[in-house]
C-alpha positions as CSV (number, residue, x, y, z in Angstrom):
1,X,-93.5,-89.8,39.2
2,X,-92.5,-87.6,41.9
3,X,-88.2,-87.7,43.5
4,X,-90.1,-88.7,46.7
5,X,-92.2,-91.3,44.9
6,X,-89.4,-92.0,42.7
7,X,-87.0,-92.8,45.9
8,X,-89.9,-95.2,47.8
9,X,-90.4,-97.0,44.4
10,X,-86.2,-97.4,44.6
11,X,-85.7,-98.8,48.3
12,X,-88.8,-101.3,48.0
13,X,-87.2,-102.8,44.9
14,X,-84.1,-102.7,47.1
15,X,-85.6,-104.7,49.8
16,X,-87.5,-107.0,47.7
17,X,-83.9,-107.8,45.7
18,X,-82.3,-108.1,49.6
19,X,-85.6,-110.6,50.6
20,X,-84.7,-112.7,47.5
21,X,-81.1,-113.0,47.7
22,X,-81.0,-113.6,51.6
23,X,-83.5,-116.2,51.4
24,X,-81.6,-118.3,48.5
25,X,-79.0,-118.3,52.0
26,X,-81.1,-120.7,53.6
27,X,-79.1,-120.9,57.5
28,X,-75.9,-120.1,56.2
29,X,-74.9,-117.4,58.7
30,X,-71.4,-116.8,56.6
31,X,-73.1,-116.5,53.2
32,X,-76.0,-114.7,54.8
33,X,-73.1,-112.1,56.1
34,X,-72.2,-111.7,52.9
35,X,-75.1,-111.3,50.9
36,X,-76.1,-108.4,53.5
37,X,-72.8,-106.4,52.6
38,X,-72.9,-106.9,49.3
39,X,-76.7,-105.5,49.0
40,X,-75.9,-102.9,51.3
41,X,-73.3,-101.1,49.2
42,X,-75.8,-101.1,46.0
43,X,-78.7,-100.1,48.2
44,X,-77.4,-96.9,50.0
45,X,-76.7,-93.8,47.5
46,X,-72.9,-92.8,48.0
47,X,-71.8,-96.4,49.6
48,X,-68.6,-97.4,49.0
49,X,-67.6,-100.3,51.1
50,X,-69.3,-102.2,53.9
51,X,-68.5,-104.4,56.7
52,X,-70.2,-106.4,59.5
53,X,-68.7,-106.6,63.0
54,X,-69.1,-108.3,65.6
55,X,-68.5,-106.5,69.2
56,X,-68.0,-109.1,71.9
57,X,-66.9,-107.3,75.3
58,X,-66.8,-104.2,74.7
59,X,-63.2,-104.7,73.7
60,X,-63.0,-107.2,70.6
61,X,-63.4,-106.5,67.2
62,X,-64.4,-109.8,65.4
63,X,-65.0,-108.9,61.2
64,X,-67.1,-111.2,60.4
65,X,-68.1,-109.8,56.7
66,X,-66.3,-107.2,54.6
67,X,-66.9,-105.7,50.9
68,X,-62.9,-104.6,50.8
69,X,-60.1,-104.7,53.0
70,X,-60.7,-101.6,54.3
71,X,-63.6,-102.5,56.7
72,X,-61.2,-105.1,58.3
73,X,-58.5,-102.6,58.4
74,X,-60.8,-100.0,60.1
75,X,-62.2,-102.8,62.6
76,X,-58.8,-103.7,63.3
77,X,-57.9,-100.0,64.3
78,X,-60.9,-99.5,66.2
79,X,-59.9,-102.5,68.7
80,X,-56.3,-101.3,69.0
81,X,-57.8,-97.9,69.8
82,X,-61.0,-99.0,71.6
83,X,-62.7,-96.3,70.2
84,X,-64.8,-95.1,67.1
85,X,-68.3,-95.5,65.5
86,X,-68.7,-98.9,65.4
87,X,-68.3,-99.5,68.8
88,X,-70.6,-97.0,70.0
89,X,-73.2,-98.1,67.8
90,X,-72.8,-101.7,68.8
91,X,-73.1,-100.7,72.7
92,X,-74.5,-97.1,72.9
93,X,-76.6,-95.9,69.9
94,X,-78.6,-97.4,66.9
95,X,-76.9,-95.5,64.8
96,X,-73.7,-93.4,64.9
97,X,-73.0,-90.9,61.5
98,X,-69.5,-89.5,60.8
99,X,-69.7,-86.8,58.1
100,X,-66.2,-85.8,58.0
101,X,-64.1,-88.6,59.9
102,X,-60.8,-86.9,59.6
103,X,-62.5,-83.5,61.4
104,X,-64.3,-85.4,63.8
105,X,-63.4,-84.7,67.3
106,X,-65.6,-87.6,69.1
107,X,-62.7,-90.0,68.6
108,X,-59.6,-88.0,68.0
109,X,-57.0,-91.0,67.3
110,X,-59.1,-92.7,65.7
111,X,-60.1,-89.7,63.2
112,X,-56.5,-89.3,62.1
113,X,-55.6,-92.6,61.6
114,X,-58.9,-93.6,59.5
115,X,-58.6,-90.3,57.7
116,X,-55.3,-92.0,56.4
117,X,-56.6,-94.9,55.3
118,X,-58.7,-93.2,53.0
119,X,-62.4,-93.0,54.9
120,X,-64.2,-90.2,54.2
121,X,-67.8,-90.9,55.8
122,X,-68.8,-93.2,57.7
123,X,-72.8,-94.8,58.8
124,X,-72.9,-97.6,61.8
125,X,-76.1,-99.0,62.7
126,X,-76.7,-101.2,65.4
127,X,-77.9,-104.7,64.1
128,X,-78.4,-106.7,67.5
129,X,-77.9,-107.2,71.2
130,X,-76.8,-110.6,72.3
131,X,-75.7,-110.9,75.7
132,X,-72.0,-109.3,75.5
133,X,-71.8,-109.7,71.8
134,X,-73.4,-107.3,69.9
135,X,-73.2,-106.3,65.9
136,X,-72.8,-103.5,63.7
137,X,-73.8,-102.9,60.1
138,X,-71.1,-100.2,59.3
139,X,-71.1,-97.7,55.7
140,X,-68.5,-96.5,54.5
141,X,-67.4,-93.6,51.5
142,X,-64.1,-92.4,50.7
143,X,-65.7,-89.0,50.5
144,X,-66.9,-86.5,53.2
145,X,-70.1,-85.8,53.6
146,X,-71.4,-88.8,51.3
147,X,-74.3,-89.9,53.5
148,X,-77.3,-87.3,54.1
149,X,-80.4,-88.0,56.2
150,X,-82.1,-90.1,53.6
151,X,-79.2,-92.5,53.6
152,X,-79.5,-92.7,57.0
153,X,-83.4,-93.3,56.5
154,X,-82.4,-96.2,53.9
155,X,-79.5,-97.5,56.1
156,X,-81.8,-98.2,59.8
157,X,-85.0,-99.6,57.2
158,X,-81.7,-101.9,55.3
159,X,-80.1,-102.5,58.9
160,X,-83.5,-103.8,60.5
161,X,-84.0,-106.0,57.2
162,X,-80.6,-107.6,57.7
163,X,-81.2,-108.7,61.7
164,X,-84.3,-110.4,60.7
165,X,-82.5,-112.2,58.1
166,X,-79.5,-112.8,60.2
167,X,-81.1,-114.0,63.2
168,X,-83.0,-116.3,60.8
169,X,-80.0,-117.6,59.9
170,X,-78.0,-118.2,63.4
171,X,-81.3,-119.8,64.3
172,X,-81.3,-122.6,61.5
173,X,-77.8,-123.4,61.7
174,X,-77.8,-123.9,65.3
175,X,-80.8,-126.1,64.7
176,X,-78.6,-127.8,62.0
177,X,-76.1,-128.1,65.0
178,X,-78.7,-129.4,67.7
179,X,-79.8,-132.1,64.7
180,X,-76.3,-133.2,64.4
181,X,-75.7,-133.6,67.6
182,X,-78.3,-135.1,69.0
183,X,-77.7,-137.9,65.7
184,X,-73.8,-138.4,67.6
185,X,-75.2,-138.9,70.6
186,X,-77.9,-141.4,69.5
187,X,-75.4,-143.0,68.0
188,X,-72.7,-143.1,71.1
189,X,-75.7,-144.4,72.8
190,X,-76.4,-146.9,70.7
191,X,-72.7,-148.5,70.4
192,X,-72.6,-148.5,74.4
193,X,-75.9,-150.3,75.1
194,X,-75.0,-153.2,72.1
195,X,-71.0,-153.8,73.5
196,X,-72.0,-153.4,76.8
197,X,-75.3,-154.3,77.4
198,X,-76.7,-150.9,79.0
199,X,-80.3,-149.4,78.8
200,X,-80.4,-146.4,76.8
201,X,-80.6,-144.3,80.5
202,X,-77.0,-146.4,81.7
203,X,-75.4,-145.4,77.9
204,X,-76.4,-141.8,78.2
205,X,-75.2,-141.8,81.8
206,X,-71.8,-143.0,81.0
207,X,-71.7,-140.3,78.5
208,X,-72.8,-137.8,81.2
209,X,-70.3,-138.7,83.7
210,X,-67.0,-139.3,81.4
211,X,-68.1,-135.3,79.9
212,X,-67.9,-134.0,83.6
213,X,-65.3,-136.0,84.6
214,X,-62.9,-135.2,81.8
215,X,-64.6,-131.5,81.7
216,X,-65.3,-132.4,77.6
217,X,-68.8,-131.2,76.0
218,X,-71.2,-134.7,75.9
219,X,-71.2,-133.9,72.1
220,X,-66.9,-134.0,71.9
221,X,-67.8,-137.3,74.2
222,X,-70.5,-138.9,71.9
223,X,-68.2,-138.4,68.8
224,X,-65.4,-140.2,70.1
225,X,-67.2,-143.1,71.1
226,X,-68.8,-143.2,67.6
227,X,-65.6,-142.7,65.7
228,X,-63.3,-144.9,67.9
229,X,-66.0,-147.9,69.2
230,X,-64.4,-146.9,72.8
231,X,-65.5,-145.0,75.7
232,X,-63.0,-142.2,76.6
233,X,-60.9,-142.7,80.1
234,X,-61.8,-146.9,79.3
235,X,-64.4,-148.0,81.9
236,X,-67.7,-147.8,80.5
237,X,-69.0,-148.4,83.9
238,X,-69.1,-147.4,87.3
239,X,-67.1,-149.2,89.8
């Protein structure tokens, strides 16, 4: 077997292990998070550490999945800074490479002070576009010059992998959330029309009108009047 056939024969194993694991996630976003930075390290050659960020702004830095403290601790510089890779892959390219990050001159502050905290390399690829949040799949090595252009290959094929899975995730779990909540509400419903004798249109306007009158999600309302038997604010009715 060929290096080149070798290689191919190496990332679809890869995959097929990242399919496997993600899937035994089943919705949950966290764990999914996890699992992606996890694979990612023992997928691409030279990988040291990974993180997943979430961009939201253009200003904040959310880390929403690390390998080591030193992804947070690089997120958390980049934000005080506003500036460095993960940020312009998040908002301005797929993927940003930084061979050398304590020679880099794109982000001069930022260069020094992640040099210091022992990053050597750097790969940030863009995972999705959301409105104004955005993600980042970002690689590090605590050597320069760790990632060549097959690691960056690997990283957009491991990077497009992961936003599938990941937005099969957030999907499910807000399905899980749109379940449970429309179960609270049937059940606010339900107490309403049987202590006050309202259709189920009169319960769920009650629950409309105390949500925009107290400026409380209908869900926040619904739950209350489950837990507690009693309509927030008291009348149940309009007078």
């Amino acid at each position: 077997m060929s290096a080149s056939e070798d290689n191919t024969q190496h990332l679809s194993d890869a995959m097929s292990r990242l399919a496997r694991r993600l899937q035994e996630e089943h919705g949950d976003v966290e764990g999914t998070l996890q699992a992606i930075t996890a694979a990612a390290v023992t997928t691409l050659p030279h990988a040291d550490d990974c993180g997943i960020s979430y961009v939201i702004g253009r200003r904040k830095i959310e880390p929403r999945a690390w390998t080591s403290d030193l992804p947070r601790m690089v997120d958390s510089l980049q934000e005080r800074l506003r500036q460095g890779p993960c940020m312009d892959a998040a908002w301005e390219q797929q993927v940003v490479r930084v061979d050398d990050v304590g020679a880099d001159e794109r982000w001069p502050e930022f260069a020094r002070e992640a040099s210091g905290l022992g990053v050597g390399s750097m790969m940030c690829f863009q995972l999705f576009v959301s409105g104004d949040q955005l993600g980042a799949l970002n690689m590090y090595s605590r050597t320069r010059n760790a990632f060549d252009d097959e690691s960056q290959d690997i990283g957009l094929l491991f990077a497009s992998h992961a936003a599938v899975a990941l937005a099969g995730a957030e999907h499910e779990s807000n399905l899980r959330i749109g379940m449970s909540s429309r179960d609270v509400i049937g059940q606010a419903k339900g107490i309403l029309m049987e202590r006050h004798k309202l259709t189920a249109n009169q319960a769920f306007d009650v629950l409309a009108r105390v949500s925009k009158e107290m400026n409380r999600k209908l869900v926040d309302v619904a739950r209350e009047v489950s837990d507690t038997g009693a309509v927030p604010g008291g009348n149940p009715r309009r007078d």
